[in-house]
C-alpha positions, 0 to 999 in steps of 0.5 A: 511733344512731338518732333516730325517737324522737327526732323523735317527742319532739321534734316537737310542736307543736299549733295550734288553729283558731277556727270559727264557732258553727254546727252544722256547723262545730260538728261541725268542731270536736268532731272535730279536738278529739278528734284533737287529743286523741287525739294528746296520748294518743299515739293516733296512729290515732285521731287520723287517723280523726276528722281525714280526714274533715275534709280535703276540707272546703270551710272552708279552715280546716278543711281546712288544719287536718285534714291538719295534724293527719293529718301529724302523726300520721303522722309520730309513727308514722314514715310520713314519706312521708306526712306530707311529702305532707300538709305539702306539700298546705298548703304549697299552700294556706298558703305563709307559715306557718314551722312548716309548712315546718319540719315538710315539711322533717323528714318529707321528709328522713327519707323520704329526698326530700332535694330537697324537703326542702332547698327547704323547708328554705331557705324555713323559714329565708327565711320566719322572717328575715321574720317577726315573730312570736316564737312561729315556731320560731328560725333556730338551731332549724331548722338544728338540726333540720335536721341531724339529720334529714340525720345520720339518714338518713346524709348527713353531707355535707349536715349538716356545711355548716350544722352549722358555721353553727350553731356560728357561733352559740355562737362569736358569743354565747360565753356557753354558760349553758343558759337564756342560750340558751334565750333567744335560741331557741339549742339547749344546746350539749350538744344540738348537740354531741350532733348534732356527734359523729353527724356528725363519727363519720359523716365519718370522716377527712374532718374532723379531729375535734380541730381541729373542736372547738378552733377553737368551744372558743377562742370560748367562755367556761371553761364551754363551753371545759371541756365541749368538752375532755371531748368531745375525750376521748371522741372520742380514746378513741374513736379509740384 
């Protein structure tokens, strides 16, 4: 199963910047405006060719916001090499935002520059441990995320170690209800089983698929506890 689309769907997030009423910054506005737009419009191209020609601005704002907006829309089109490299110029010029990190780490890894990904991986997780700001995409989100970018690429080795810190979550919390979740920024767990069944197929024998799901299934409640057993069904009809 492959999951660009996947990615595409899912990596949405859009910020926008303030900029002062001058002619200049007027002209900023209007054009990373449009390549906003444009990728609202899944205008991919478009929305490149009204943000580069903002991203050697001298307004650093403006800057950081043009390869922002080049990023994304390059990773909406599967040029991952390119969105890292973009997402990694931020990084070194605004080394505090979570998303950005979060975002270096998906195109790294699906371009396959597994180092740097895992670093920005890591520096996501420390970043959003220290951060405040409830709008930053949740620690359980971002190893979710992570594991599926690794699943994608075919390194299951990588994804298994913090898909079990994930399922850390579901045993701690217990309750599977969708929005109880939701609330504590936890992916449903029909989400990260989804990612669970691409890992543990991938690893073959190396892990006792039965034995995985039993030892999260004794933590949660009847809800989580029936929905795992008719996964365990699925991967013994699988299996025979």
């Amino acid at each position: 199963m492959k999951l660009f689309n996947f990615f595409k769907r899912s990596n949405k997030r859009s910020e926008e910047s303030s900029h002062n009423n001058t002619s200049s910054n007027l002209l900023f506005s209007h054009d990373l405006e449009e390549a906003q737009k444009r990728l609202n419009e899944t205008d991919y191209q478009g929305a490149i060719l009204y943000a580069e020609r903002h991203m050697n601005s001298e307004n650093r704002e403006v800057m950081i916001e043009a390869h922002k907006l080049t990023a994304l829309a390059n990773f909406r089109l599967g040029n991952y090499n390119k969105a890292a490299k973009l997402y990694e110029a931020v990084t070194r010029n605004n080394g505090h935002d979570v998303h950005t990190w979060f975002n270096l780490m998906t195109s790294s890894i699906l371009s396959r520059n597994i180092e740097l990904g895992v670093k920005a991986f890591k520096v996501a997780v420390d970043l959003r441990e220290k951060s405040t700001n409830s709008n930053d995409i949740s620690i359980p989100h971002i190893k979710y995320y992570y594991c599926r970018a690794m699943a994608e690429i075919n390194e299951y080795e990588l994804a298994i170690k913090e898909l079990n810190d994930l399922m850390e979550y579901y045993k701690q919390l217990k309750v599977t209800d969708v929005m109880f979740l939701y609330m504590r920024g936890v992916p449903s767990l029909a989400q990260t089983m989804e990612a669970a069944i691409i890992i543990l197929n991938g690893l073959g024998n190396s892990v006792d698929h039965e034995i995985w799901i039993e030892n999260i299934q004794s933590e949660l409640d009847e809800e989580g506890k029936k929905y795992l057993e008719e996964i365990k069904k699925e991967f013994s009809s699988v299996l025979n």
